[in-house]
C-alpha positions as CSV (number, residue, x, y, z in Angstrom):
1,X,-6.0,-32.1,30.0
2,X,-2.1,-31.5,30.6
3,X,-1.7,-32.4,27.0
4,X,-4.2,-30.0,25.3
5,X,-2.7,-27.1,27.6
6,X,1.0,-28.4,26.3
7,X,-0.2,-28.3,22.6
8,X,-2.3,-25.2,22.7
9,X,0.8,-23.6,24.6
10,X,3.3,-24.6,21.7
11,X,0.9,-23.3,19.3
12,X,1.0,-20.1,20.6
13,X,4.6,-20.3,20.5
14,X,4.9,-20.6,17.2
15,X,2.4,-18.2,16.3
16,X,4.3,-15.6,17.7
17,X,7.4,-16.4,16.5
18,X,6.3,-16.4,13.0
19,X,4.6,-13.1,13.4
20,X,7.7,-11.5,14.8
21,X,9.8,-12.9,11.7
22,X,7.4,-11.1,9.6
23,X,7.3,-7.9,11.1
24,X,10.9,-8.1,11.9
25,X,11.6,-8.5,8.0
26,X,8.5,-6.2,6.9
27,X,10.9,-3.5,8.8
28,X,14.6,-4.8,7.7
29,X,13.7,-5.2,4.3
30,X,11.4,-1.6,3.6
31,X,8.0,-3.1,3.3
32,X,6.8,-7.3,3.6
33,X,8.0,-8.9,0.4
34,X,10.6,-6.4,-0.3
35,X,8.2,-4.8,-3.3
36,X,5.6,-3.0,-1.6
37,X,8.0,0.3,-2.0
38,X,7.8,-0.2,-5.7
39,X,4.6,-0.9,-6.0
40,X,3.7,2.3,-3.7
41,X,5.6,4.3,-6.2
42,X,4.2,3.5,-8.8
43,X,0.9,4.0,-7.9
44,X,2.2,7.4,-6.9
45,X,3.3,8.2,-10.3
46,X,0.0,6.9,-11.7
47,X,-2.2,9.1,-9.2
48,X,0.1,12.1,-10.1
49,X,0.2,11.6,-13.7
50,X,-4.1,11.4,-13.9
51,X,-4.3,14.0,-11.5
52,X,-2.5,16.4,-14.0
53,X,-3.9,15.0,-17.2
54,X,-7.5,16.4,-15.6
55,X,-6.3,19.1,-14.1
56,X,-5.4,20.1,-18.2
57,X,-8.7,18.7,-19.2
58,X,-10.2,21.1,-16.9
59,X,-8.2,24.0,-18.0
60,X,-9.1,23.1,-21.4
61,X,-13.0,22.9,-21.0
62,X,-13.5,26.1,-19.2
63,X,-10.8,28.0,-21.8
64,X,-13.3,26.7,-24.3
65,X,-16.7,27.9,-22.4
66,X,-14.9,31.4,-21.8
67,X,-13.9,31.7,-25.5
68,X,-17.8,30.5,-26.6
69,X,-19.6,32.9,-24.4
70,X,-17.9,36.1,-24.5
């Protein structure tokens, strides 16, 4: 039983040693694998860039329905 409580023990060990490494790198490096800032960015630019191609879109169709029915 000494053994199971030794091996269990050790795993936990090295569980949170691991996990600390990770987080402690996640935070040195800006993000875990060093690209998530990049990859955030450009998803921002994405979002942004849609978000004012229908806001023209928008501008568009109802410039069209006020020029039609007046």
């Amino acid at each position: 039983m000494g053994t199971v409580w030794v091996v269990l023990g050790m795993f936990v060990v090295v569980a949170g040693v691991a996990f600390g490494v990770v987080v402690w790198r996640g935070t040195r490096v800006g993000g875990v694998g060093g690209e998530e800032p990049v990859a955030g960015r450009d998803a921002r630019v994405r979002q942004q860039r849609y978000e004012a191609e229908r806001h023209g879109d928008q501008g568009d169709t109802w410039q069209r329905g006020r020029e039609s029915g007046g």
